[in-house]
C-alpha positions as a Markdown table, in Angstrom:
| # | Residue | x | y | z |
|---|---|---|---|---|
| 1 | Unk | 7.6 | -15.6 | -12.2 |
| 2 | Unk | 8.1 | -14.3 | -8.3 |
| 3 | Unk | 6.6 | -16.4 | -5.6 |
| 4 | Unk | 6.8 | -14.2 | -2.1 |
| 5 | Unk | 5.6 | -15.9 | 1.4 |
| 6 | Unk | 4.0 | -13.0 | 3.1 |
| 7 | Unk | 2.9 | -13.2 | 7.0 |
| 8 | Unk | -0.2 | -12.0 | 8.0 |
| 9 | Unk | 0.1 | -8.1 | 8.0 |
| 10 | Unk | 2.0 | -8.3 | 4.6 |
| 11 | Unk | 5.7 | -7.9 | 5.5 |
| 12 | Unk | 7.6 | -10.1 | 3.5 |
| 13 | Unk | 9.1 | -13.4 | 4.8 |
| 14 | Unk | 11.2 | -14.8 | 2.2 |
| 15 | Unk | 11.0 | -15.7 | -1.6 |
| 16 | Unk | 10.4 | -19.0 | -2.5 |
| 17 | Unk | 10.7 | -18.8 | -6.2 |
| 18 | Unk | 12.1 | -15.8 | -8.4 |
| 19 | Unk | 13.0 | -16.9 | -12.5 |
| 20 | Unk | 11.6 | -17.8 | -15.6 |
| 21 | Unk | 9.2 | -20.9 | -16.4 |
| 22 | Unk | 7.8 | -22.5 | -19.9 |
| 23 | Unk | 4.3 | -22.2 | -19.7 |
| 24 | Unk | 2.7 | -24.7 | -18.4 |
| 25 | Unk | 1.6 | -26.1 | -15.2 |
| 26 | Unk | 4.3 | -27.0 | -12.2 |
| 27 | Unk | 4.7 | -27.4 | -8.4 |
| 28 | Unk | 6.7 | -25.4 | -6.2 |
| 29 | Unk | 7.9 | -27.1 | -2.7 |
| 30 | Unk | 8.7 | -24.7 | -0.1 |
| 31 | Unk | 9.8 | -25.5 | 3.2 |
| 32 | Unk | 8.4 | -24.2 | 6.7 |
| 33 | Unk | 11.7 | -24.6 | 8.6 |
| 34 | Unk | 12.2 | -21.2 | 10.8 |
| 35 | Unk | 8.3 | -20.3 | 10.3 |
| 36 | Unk | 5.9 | -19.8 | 13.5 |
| 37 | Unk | 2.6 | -21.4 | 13.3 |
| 38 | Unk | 0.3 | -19.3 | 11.6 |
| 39 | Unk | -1.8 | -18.2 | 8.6 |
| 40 | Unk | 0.3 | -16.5 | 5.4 |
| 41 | Unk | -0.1 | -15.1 | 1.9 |
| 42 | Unk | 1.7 | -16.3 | -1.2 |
| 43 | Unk | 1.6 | -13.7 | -3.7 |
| 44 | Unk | 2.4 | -15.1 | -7.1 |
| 45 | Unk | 3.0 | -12.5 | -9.9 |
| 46 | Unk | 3.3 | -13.5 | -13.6 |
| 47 | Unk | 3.6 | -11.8 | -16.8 |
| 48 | Unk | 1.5 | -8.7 | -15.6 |
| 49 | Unk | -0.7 | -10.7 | -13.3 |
| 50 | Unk | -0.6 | -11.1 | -9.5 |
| 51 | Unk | -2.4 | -14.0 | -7.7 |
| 52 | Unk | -2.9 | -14.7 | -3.9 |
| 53 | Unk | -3.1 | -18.4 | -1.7 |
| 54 | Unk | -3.5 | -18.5 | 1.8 |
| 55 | Unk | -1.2 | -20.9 | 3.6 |
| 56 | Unk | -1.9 | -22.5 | 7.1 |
| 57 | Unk | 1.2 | -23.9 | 8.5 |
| 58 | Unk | 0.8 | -26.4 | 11.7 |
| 59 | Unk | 3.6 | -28.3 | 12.2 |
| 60 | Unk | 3.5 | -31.4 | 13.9 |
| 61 | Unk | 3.6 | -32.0 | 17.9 |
C-alpha cells in the first residue's frame, strides 16, 4: 500500500504511508504540521488499484 498527499495541481507533498498491510480495514493518522491551508488529494494505490480523497486542511486560529 502507498498513501501520497498531493496539493492541488498534483505535485507531490510527502508520503504518509509506503509498506505492506493484512487485509483488512485500518486508520492512517497524518499530521498537517508544515502544510498551508488548503484543499489536497490523497492518492491511495493498492494491489493494482488507485483511489482518491480530498482533504481540506484549516487549522485552528
Amino acid at each position: 500500500m502507498n498513501i501520497v498527499l498531493l496539493d492541488i495541481s498534483s505535485k507531490k507533498v510527502k508520503t504518509i504511508y509506503s509498506g505492506i498491510l493484512p487485509k483488512g480495514g485500518h486508520e492512517i493518522d497524518f499530521k498537517t504540521v508544515g502544510l498551508s491551508d488548503g484543499i489536497y488529494i490523497l492518492k491511495i494505490r493498492y494491489e493494482n488499484r488507485f483511489e482518491t480523497i480530498r482533504v481540506i486542511v484549516q487549522k485552528k486560529k
